[in-house]
C-alpha positions as a printed NumPy array, in Angstrom:
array([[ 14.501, -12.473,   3.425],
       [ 11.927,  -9.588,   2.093],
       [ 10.484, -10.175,  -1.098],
       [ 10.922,  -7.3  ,  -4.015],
       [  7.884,  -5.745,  -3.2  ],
       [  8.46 ,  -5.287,   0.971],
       [ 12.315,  -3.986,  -0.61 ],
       [ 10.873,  -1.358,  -2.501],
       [  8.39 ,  -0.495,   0.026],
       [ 11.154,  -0.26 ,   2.822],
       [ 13.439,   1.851,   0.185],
       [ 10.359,   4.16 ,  -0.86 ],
       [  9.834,   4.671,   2.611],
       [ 13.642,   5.671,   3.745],
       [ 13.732,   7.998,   0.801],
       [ 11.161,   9.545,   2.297],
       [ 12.814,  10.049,   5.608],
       [ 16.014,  11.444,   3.805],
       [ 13.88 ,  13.923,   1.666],
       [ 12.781,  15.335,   5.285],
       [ 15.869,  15.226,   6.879],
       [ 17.435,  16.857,   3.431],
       [ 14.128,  19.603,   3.563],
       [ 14.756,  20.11 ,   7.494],
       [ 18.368,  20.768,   7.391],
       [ 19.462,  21.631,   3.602],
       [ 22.605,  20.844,   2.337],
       [ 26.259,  22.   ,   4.023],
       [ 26.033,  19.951,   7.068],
       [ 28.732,  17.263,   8.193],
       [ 27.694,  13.421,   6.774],
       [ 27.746,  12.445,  10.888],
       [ 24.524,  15.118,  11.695],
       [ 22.432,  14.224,   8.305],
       [ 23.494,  10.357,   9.766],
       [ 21.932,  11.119,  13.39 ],
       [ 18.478,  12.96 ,  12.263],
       [ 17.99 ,  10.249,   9.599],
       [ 18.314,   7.607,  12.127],
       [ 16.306,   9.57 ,  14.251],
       [ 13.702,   9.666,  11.743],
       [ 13.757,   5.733,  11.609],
       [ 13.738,   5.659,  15.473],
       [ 10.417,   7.75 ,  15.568],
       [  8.637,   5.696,  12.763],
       [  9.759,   1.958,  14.43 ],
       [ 12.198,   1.097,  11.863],
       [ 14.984,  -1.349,  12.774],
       [ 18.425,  -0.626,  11.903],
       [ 21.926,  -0.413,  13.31 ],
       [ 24.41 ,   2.158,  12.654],
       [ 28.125,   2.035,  12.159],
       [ 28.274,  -1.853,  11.221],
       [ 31.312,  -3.105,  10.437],
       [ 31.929,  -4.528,   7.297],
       [ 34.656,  -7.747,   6.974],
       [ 36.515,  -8.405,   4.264],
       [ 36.794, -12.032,   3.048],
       [ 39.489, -12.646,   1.447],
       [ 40.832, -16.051,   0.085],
       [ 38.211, -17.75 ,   2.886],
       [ 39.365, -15.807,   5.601],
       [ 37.301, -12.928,   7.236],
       [ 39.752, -10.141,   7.728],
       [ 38.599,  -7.034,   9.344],
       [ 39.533,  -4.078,   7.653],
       [ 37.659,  -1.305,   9.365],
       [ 34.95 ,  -0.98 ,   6.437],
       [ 31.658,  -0.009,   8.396],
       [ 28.38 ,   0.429,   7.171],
       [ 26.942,   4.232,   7.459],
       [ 23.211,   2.675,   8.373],
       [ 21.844,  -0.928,   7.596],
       [ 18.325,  -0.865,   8.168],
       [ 15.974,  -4.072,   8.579],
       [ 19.393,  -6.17 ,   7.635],
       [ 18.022,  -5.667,   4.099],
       [ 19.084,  -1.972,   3.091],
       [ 22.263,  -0.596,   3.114],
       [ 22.184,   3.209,   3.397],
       [ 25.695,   5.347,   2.614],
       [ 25.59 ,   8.629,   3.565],
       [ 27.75 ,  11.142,   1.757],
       [ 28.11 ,  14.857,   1.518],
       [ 30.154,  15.696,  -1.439],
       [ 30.229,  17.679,  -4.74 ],
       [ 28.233,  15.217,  -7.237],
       [ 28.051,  11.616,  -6.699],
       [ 31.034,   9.961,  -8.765],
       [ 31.32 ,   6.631, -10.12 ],
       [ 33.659,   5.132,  -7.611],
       [ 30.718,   5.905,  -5.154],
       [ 28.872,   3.504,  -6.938],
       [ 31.516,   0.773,  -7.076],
       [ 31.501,   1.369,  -3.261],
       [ 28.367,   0.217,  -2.837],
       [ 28.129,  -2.849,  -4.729],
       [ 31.167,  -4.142,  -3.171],
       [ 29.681,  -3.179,   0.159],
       [ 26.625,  -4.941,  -1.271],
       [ 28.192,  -8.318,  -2.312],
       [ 30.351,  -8.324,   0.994],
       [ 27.279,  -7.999,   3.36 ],
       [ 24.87 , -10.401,   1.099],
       [ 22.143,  -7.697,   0.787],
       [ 20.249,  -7.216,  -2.689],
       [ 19.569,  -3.184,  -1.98 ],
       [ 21.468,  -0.043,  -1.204],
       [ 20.875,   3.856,  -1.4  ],
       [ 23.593,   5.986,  -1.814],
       [ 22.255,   9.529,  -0.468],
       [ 24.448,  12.969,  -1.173],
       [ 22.866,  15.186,   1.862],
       [ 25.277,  18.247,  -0.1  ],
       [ 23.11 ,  18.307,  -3.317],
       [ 20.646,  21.184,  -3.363],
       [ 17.518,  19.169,  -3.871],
       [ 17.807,  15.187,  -2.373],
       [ 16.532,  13.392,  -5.689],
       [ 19.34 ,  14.904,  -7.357],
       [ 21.929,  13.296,  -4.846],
       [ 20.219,  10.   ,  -4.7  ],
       [ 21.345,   6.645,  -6.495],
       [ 19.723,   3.132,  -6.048],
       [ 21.953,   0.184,  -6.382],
       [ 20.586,  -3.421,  -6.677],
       [ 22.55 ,  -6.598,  -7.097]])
């Protein structure tokens, strides 16, 4: 398990992929392509992550599987969910802590690829 520091530093450092895949392409684009040239991005720089995981449910003890899938997890320590909407809501947010709790992971970022400048469109969530 990464300590708070190598967190932040991983986090820092996948914001920083998203801002150029956000400066590349600008907003307007389909959440799949801003999904591919981000993981591209992580690709090129020798980051590990999988895309697509799925997600169970557990639910009274039993793992049911639901069809929840993770957008990106990267390093099995950040959970990235990629979105291309209006404005971020609240339920967006709930989202991702459940996602958060369900997987056992401590850090997520929530990154809006539709929002006209990327810092604007970016939440992080910490259990």
């Amino acid at each position: 398990m990464a300590t708070p520091q190598e967190r932040d530093a991983l986090t820092e450092k996948v914001i920083g992929f998203a801002i150029e895949v956000h400066r590349q392409l600008g907003p307007g684009l389909l959440e799949s392509a801003y999904e591919e040239c981000l993981c591209y991005e992580l690709k090129e720089h020798g980051v590990c992550f999988r895309r697509q995981v799925p997600l169970p449910v557990i639910y009274k003890g039993v793992r049911l599987d639901c069809g929840y899938r993770l957008d990106v997890l990267v390093e099995d320590e950040l959970i990235l969910e990629l979105k291309t909407v209006e404005r971020l809501m609240p339920v967006h947010e709930a989202q991702m802590l459940t996602y958060l709790k369900l997987r056992g992971v401590r850090t997520g970022l929530l990154l809006n690829f539709n929002a006209p400048v990327l810092k604007d469109g970016l939440r992080r969530i910490m259990l």
